[in-house]
N, CA, C and O atoms as a GROMACS GRO file, in nm:
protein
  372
    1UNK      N    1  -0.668  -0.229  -1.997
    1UNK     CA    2  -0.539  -0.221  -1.928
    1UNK      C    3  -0.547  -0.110  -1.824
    1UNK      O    4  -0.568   0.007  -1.855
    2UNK      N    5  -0.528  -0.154  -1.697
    2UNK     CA    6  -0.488  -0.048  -1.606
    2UNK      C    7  -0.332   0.015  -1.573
    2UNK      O    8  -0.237  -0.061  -1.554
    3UNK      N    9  -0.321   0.149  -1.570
    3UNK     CA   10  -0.207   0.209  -1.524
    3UNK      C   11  -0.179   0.271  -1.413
    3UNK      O   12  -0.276   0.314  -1.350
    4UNK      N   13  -0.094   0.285  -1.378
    4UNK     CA   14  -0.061   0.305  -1.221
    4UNK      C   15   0.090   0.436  -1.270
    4UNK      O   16   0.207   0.397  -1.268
    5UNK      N   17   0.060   0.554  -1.301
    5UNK     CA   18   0.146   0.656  -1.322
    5UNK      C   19   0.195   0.738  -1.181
    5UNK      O   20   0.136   0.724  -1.074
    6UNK      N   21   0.276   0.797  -1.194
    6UNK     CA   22   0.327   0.909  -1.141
    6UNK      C   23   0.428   1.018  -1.167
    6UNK      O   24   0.546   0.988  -1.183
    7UNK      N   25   0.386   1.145  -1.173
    7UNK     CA   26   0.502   1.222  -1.225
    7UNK      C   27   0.544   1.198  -1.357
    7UNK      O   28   0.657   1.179  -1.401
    8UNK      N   29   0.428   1.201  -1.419
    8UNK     CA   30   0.412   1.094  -1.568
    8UNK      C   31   0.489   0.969  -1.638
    8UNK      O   32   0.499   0.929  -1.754
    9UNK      N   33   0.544   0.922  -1.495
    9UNK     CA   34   0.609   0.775  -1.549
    9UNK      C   35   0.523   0.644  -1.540
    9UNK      O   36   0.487   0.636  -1.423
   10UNK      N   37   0.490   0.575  -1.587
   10UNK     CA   38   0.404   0.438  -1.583
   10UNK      C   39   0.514   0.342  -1.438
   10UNK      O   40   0.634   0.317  -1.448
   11UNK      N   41   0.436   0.310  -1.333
   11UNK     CA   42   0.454   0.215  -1.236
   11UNK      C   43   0.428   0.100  -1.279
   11UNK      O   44   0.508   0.009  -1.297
   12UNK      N   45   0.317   0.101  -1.296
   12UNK     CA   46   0.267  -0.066  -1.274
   12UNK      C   47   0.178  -0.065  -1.422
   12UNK      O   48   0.139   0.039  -1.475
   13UNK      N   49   0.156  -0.181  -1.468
   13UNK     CA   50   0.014  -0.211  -1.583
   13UNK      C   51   0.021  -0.307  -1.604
   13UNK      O   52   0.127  -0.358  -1.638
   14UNK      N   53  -0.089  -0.370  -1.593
   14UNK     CA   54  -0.208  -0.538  -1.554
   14UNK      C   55  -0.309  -0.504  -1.625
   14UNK      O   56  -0.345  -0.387  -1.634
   15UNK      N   57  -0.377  -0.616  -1.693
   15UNK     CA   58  -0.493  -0.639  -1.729
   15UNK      C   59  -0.572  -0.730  -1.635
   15UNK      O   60  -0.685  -0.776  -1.653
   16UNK      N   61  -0.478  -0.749  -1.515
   16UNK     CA   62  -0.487  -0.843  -1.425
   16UNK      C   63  -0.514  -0.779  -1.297
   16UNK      O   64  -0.431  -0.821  -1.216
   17UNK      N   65  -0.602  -0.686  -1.238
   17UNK     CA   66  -0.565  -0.623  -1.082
   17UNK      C   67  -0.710  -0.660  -1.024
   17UNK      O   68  -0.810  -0.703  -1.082
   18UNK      N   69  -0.688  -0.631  -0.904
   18UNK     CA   70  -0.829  -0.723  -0.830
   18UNK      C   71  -0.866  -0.565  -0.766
   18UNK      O   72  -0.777  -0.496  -0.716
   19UNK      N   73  -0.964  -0.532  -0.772
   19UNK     CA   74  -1.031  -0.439  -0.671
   19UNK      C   75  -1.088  -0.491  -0.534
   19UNK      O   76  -1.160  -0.589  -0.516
   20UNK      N   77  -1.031  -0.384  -0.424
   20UNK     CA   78  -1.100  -0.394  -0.271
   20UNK      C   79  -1.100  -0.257  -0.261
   20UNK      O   80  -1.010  -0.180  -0.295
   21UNK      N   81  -1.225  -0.228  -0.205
   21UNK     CA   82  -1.253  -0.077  -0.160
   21UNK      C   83  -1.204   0.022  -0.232
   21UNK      O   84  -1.141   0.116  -0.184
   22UNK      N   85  -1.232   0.007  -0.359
   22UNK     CA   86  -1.196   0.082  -0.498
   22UNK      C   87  -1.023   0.120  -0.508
   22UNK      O   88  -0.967   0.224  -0.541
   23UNK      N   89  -0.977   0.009  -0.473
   23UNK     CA   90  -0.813   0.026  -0.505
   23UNK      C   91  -0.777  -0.054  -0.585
   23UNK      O   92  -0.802  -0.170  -0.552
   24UNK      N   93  -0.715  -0.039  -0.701
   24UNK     CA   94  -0.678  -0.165  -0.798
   24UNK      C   95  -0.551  -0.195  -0.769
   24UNK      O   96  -0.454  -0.128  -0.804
   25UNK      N   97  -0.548  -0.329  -0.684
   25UNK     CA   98  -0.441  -0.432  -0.655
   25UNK      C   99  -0.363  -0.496  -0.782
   25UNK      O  100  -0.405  -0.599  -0.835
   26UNK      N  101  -0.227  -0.417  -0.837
   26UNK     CA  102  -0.211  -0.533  -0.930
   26UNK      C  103  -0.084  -0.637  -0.894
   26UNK      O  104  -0.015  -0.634  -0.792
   27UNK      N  105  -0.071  -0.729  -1.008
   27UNK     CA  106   0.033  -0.821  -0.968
   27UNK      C  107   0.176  -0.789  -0.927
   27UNK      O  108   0.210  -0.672  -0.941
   28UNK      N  109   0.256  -0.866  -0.885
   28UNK     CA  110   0.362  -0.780  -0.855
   28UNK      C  111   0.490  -0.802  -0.945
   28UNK      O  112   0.599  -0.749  -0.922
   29UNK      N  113   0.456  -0.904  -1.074
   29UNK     CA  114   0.555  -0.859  -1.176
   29UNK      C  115   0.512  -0.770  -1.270
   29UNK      O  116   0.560  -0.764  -1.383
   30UNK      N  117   0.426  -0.703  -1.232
   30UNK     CA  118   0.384  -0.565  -1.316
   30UNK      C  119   0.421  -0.391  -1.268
   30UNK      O  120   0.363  -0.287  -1.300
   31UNK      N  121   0.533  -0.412  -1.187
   31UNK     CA  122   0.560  -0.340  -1.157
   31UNK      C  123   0.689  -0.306  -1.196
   31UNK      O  124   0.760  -0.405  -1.178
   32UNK      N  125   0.763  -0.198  -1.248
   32UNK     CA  126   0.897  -0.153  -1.191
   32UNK      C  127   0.976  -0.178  -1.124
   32UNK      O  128   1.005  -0.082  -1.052
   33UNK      N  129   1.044  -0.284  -1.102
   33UNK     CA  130   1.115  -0.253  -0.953
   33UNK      C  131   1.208  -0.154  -0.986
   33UNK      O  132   1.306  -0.217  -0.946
   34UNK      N  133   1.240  -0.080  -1.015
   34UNK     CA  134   1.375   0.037  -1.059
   34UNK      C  135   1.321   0.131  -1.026
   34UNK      O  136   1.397   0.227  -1.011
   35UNK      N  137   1.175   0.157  -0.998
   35UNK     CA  138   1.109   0.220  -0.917
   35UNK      C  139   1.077   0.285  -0.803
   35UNK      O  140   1.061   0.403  -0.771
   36UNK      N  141   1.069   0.139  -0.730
   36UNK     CA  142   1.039   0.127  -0.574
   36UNK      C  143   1.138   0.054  -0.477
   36UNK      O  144   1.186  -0.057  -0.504
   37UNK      N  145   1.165   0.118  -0.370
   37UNK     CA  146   1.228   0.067  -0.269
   37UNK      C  147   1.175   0.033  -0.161
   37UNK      O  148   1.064   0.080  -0.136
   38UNK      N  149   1.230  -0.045  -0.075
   38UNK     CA  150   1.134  -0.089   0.056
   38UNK      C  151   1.113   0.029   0.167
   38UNK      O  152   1.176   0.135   0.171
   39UNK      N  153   1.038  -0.003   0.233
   39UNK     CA  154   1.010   0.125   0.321
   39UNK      C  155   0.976   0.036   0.483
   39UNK      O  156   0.931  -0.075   0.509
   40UNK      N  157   1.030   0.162   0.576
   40UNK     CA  158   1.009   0.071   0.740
   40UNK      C  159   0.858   0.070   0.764
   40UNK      O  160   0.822  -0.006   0.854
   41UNK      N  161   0.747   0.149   0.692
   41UNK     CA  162   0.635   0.171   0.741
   41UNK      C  163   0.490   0.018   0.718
   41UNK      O  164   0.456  -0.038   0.614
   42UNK      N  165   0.452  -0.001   0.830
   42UNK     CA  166   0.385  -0.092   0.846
   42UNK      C  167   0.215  -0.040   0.858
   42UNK      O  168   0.205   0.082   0.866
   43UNK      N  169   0.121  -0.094   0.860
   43UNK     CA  170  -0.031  -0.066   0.883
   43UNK      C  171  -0.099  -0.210   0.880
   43UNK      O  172  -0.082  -0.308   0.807
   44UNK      N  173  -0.202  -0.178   1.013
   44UNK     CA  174  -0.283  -0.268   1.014
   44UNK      C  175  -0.433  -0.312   0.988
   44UNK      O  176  -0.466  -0.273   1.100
   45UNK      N  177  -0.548  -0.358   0.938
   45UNK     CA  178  -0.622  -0.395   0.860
   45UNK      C  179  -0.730  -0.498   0.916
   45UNK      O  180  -0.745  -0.606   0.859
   46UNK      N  181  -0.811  -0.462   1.037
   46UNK     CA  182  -0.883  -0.550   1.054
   46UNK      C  183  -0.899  -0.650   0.990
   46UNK      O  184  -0.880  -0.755   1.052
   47UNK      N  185  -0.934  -0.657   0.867
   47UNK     CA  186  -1.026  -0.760   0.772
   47UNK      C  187  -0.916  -0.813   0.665
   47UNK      O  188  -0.939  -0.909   0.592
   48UNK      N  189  -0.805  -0.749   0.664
   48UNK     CA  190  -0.722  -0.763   0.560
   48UNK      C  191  -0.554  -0.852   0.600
   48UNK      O  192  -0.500  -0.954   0.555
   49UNK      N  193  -0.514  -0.744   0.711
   49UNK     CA  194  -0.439  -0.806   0.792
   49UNK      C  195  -0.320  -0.658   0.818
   49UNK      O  196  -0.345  -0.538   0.828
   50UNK      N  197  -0.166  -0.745   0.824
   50UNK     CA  198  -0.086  -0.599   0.784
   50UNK      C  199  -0.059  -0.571   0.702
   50UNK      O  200  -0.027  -0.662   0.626
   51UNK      N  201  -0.050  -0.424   0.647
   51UNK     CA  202   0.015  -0.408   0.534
   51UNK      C  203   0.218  -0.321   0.518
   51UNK      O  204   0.287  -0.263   0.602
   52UNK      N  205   0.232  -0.340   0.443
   52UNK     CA  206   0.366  -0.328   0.415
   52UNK      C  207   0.364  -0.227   0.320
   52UNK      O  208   0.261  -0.212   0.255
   53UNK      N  209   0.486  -0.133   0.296
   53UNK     CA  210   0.535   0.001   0.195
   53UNK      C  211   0.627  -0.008   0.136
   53UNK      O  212   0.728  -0.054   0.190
   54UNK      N  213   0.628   0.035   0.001
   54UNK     CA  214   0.746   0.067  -0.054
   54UNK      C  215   0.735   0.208  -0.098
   54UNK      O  216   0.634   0.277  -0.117
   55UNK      N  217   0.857   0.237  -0.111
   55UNK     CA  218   0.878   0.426  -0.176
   55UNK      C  219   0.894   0.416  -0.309
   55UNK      O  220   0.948   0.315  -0.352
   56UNK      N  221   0.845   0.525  -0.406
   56UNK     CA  222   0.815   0.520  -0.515
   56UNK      C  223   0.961   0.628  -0.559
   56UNK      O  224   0.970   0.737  -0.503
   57UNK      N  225   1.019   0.603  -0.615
   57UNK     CA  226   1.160   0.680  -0.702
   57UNK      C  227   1.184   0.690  -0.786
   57UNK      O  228   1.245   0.602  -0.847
   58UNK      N  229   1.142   0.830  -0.850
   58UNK     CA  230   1.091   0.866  -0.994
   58UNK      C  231   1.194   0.958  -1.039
   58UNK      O  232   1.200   1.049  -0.956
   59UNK      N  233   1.265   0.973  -1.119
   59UNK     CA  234   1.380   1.078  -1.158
   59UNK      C  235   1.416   1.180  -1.026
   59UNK      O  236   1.406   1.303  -1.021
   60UNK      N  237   1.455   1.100  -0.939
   60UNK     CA  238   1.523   1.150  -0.816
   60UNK      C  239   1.415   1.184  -0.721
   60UNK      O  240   1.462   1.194  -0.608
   61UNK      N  241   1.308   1.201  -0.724
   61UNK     CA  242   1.196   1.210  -0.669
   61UNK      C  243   1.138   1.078  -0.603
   61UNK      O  244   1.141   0.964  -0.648
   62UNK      N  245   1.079   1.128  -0.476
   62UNK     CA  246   1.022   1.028  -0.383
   62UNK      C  247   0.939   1.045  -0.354
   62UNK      O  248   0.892   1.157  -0.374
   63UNK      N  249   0.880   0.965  -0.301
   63UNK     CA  250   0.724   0.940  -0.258
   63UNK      C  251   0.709   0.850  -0.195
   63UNK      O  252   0.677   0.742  -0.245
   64UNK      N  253   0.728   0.868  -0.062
   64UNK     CA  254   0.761   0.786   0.062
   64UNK      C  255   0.585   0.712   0.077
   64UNK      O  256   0.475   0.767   0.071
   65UNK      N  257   0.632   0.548   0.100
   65UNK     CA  258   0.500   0.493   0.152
   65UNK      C  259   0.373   0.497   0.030
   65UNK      O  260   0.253   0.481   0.049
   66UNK      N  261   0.445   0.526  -0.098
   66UNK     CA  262   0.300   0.500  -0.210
   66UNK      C  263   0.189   0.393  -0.222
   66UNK      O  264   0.072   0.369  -0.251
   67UNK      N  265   0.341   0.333  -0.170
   67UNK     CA  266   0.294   0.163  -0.273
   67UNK      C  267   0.279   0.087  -0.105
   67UNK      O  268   0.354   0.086  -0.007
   68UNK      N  269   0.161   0.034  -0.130
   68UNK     CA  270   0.125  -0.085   0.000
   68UNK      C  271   0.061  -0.206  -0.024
   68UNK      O  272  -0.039  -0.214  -0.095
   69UNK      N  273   0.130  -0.331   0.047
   69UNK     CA  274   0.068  -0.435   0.001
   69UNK      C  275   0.072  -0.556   0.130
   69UNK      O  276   0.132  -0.541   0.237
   70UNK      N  277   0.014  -0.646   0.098
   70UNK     CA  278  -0.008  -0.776   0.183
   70UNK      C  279   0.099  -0.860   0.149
   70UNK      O  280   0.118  -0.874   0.029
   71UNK      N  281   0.174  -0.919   0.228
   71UNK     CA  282   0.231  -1.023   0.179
   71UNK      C  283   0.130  -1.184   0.193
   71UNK      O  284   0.104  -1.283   0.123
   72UNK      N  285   0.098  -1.130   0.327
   72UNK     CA  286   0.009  -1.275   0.406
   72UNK      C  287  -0.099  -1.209   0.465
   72UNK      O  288  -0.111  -1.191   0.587
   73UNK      N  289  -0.218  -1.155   0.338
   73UNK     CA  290  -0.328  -1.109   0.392
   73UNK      C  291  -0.393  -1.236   0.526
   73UNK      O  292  -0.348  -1.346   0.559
   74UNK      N  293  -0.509  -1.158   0.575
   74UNK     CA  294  -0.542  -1.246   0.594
   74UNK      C  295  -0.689  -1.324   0.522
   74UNK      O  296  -0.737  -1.251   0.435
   75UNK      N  297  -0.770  -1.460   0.544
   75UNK     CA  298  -0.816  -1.496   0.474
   75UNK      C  299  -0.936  -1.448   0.371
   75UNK      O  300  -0.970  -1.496   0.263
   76UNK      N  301  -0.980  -1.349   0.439
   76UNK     CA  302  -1.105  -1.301   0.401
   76UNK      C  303  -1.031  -1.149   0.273
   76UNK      O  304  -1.105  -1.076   0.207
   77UNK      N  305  -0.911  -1.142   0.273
   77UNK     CA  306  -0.863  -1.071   0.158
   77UNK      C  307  -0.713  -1.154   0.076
   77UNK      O  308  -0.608  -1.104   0.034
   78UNK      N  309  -0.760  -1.287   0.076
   78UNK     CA  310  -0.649  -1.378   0.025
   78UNK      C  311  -0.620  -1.279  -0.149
   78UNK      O  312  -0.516  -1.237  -0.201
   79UNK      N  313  -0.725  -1.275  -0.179
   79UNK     CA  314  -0.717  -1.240  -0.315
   79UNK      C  315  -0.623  -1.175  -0.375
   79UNK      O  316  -0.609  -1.188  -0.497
   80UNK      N  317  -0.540  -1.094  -0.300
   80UNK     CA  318  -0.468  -0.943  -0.254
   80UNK      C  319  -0.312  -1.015  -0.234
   80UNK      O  320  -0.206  -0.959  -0.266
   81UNK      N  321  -0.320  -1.119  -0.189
   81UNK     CA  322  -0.184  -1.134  -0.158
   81UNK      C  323  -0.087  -1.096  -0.229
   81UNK      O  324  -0.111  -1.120  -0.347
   82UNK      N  325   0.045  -1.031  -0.206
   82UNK     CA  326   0.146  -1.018  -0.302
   82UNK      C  327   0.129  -0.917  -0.431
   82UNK      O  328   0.203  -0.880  -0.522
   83UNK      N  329  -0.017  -0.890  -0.388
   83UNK     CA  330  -0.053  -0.744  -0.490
   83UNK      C  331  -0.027  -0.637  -0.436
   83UNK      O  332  -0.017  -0.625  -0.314
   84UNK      N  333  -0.006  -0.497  -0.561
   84UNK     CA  334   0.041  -0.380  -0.507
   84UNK      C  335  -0.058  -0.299  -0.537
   84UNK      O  336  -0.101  -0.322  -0.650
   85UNK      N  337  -0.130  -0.182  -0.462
   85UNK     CA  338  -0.178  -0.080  -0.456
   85UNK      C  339  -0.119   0.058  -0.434
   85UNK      O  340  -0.043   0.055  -0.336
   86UNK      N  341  -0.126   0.166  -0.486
   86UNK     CA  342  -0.111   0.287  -0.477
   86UNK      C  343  -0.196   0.388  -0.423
   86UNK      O  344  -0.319   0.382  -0.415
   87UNK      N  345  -0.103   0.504  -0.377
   87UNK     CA  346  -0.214   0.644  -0.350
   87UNK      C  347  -0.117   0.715  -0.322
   87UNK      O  348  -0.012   0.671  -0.368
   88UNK      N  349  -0.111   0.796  -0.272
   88UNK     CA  350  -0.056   0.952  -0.291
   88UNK      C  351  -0.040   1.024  -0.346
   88UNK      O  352   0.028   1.116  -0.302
   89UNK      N  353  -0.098   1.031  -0.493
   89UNK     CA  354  -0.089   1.126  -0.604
   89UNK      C  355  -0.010   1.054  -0.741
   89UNK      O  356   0.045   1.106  -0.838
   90UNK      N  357  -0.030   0.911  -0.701
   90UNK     CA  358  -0.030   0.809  -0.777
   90UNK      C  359  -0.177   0.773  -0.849
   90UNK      O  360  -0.273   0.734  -0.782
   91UNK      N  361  -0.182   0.794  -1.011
   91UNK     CA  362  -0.288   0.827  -1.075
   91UNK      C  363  -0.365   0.649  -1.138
   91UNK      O  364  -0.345   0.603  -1.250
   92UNK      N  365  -0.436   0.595  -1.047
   92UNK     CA  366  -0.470   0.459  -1.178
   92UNK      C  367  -0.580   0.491  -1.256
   92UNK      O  368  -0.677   0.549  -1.207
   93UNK      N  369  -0.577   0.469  -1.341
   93UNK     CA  370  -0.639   0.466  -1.480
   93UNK      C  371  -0.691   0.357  -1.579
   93UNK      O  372  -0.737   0.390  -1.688
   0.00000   0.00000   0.00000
């Protein structure tokens, strides 16, 4: 089982997450949503496509832009679609 903590609360946990470039992508009913909120910030991905943010909201605490994901990778990272990845001091395990 992988975990996806912060600020010692559990985000996300899959037995199900796909690795790209050592980030574990997991599904996206494995997440919290009571968690995360949407965010305006966008990024783009040669090989992958754009990606999209949500803010992470942990006992009043934020963490703008943690969580990033594909909605409509593109083909060569289909795998990913609709999966969520973390970083900012977001711990997977």
């Amino acid at each position: 089982m992988v975990t996806a903590t912060w600020n010692g609360v559990v985000i996300a946990q899959s037995d199900d997450t796909v690795v790209v470039e050592r980030n574990h992508y997991f599904p996206a009913d494995s997440i919290d949503p009571a968690l995360v909120e949407d965010s305006e910030q966008h990024s783009f991905c040669p090989w992958k496509g754009t990606a999209f943010y949500k803010t992470l909201v942990v006992d009043g605490q934020r963490n703008p832009n943690a969580v990033w994901y594909y909605p409509e990778p593109k083909d060569a990272a289909k795998e990913i679609a609709g999966r969520y990845a973390f970083w900012k001091g977001v711990v997977v395990a």
